[in-house]
N, C-alpha and C positions, 0 to 999 in steps of 0.2 A: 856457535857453529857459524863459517864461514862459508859464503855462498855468492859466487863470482856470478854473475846476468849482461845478458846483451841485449841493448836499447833497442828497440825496435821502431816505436812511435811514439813522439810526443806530443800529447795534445795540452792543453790549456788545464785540464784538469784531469788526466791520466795518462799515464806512461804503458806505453807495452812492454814485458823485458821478457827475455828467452833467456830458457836456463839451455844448460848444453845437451842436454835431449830432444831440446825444441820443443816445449811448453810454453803454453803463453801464462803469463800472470799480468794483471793488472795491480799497476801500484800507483797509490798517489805521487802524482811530480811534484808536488810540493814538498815533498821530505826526499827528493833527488837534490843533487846539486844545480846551480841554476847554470852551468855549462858546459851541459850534456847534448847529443842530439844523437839521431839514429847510429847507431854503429858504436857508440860508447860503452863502453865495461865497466860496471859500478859495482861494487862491493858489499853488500847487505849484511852485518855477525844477527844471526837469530839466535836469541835465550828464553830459555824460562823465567818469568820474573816471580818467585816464587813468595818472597815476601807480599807484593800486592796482590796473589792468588789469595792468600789468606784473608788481605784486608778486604776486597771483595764480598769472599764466603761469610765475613762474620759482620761485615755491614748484611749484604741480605737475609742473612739471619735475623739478624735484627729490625728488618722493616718487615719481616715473614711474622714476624713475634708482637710486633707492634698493631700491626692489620688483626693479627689474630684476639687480642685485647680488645680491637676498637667496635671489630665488626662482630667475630665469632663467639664470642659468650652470651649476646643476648639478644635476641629474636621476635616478632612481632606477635602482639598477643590476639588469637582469634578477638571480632565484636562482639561485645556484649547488649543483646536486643531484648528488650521490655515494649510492653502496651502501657503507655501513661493515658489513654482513655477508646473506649469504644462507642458507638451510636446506634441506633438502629441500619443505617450506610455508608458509615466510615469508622476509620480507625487511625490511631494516632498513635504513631511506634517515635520510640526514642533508644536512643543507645551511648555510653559512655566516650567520652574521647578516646580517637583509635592511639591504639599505641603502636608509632613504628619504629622503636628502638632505632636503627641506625640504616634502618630502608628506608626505599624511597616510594612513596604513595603511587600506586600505578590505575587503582580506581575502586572504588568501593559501591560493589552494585546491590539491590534490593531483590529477592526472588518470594515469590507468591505461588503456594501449590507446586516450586520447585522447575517454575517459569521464571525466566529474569523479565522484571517490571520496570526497571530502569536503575541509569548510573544517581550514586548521589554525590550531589557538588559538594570539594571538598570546602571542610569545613564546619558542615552539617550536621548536626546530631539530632534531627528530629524528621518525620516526614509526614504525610497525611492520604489516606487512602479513600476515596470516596467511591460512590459510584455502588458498595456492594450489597448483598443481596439479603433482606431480612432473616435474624435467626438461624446463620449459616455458620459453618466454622470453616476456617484460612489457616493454612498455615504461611508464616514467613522466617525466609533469612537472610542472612547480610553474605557476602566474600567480600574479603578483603586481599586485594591482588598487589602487591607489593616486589620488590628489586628484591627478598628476600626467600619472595616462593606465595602462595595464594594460603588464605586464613578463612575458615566457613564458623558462623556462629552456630552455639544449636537453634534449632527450631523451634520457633514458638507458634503456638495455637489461641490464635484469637477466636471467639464468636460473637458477632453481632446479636445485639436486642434486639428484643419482641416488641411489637407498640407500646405493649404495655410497660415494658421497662423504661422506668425515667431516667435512671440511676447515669445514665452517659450524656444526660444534656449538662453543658459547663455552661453559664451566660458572665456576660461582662456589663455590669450596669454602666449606663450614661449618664447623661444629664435628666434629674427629673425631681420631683418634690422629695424635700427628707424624708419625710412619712411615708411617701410612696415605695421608696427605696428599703424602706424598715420594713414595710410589708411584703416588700417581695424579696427581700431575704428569708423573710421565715417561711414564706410559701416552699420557695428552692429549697429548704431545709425540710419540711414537711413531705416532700415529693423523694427525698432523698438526692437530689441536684446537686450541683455544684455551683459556687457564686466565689470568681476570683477577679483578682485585679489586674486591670489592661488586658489588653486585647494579644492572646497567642495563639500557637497554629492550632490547640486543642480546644478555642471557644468556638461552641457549635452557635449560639445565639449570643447578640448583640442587644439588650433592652434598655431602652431609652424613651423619654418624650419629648427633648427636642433633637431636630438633626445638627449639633454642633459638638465642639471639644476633637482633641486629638485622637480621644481613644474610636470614635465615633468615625473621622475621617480613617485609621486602620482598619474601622469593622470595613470600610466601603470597600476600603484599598483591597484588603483579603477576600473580599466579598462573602461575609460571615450576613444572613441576613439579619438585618435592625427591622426588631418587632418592639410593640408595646408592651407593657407590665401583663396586659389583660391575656396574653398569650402564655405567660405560665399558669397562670389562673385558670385557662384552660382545659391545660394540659392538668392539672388537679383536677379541675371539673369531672373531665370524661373521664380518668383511670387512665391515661394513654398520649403519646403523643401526637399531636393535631397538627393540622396543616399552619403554614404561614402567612398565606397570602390575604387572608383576610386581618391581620393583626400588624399588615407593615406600618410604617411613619403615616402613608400618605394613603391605606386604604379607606373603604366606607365603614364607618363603626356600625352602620345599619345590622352588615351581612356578619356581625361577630355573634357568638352564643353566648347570650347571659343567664346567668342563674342557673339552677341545681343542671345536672345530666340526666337522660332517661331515665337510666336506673336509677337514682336518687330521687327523679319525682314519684317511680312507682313503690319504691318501700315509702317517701310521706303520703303517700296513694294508702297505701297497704296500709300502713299506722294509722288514720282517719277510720277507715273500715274499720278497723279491730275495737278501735273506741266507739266506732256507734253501736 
């Protein structure tokens, strides 16, 4: 189709032209001849180009088909959240690496009793909860908030120990006699304890006698207290777990508790009586 216009304006990078009804149109001057000016009559044929209509249609098609392959078949999987240890006031949750298929990480926050507790930096797959309350039970969960849509783990239900449960102390031996070390491995075993290697976020105690070694500058670093050998021994003594302060590197050995606990002096109490 042929379509006769009259120049109206030309500026540096658009033309006015009027059709003969007196419309205005804007057209690029760069596809006008370069010696035109107001009042000139130029000549425009408009077609359908009907071949590139298709190459169009069937390239977007194909980037519709391809996006759909890359993004849309596979989706971010809720986190997966575990207790890898409890304490009588903390608790140490871990969870698998998130999976975010072809989104992008927007934040992965921690929720307690179904309160957000805070974001975790990504990266992260472990956290530690201190501060809580004896013999209580928590629940937690993860979301995971993503370019693809938000992901909630289930629930889990932790309960914090009794005093009397030892079962949650982990320690990290330091530096200190072989024999020493021998003994109080079989103590932490006898209490039901845990005795692992190096210092992580789930070592509740740090046991060593002297203050040196790597693992020993991480207990400081994490601030995990470094107690003596004589502080699981205690914690065997009483039935329960006992304070720390008297059992640091640098306290008074005076003010520690040696020998049998109460109850153990009054059953050999009791067993004396029975043989007189």
């Amino acid at each position: 189709m042929l379509v006769s216009l009259t120049v109206g304006k030309v500026d540096a990078g658009v033309a006015v032209l009027l059709t003969e009804d007196k419309r205005l149109i804007e057209f690029p001057s760069i596809l006008l001849p370069p010696d035109i000016h107001s009042g000139s009559i130029v000549d425009i044929n408009v077609s359908r180009n009907t071949p590139a209509e298709h190459r169009a249609n069937e390239s977007f098609a194909h980037l519709q088909s391809a996006i759909l392959s890359t993004f849309g078949n596979t989706s971010p999987s809720p986190p997966v959240l575990r207790c890898r240890n409890a304490t009588q006031t903390s608790v140490v949750l871990e969870w698998d690496p998130i999976d975010l298929a072809t989104a992008e990480l927007r934040s992965l926050s921690l929720y307690r009793k179904g309160a957000k507790a805070g974001n975790i930096p990504s990266g992260k797959q472990s956290t530690k909860i201190s501060g809580l309350a004896l013999d209580t039970e928590y629940t937690f969960h993860l979301v995971l908030r993503t370019s693809a849509g938000q992901y909630a783990s289930e629930r889990l239900t932790v309960k914090t120990h009794k005093m009397t449960d030892l079962h949650g102390i982990t320690v990290t031996a330091g530096v200190m006699p072989s024999q020493l070390k021998d003994s109080l491995a079989e103590t932490v075993q006898r209490i039901g304890a845990k005795m692992i290697e190096g210092v992580r976020i789930d070592t509740t105690h740090f046991v060593c006698t002297e203050p040196r070694g790597l693992d020993w500058d991480k207990a400081v670093e994490m601030s995990v207290p470094v107690v003596v050998p004589d502080w699981v021994k205690g914690c065997e003594r009483e039935g329960k777990i006992i304070g720390v302060r008297a059992y640091y590197l640098d306290a008074d050995p005076n003010k520690r508790t040696i020998g049998p606990s109460a109850q153990q002096q009054q059953q050999q109490d009791a067993g004396r009586s029975g043989q007189n």
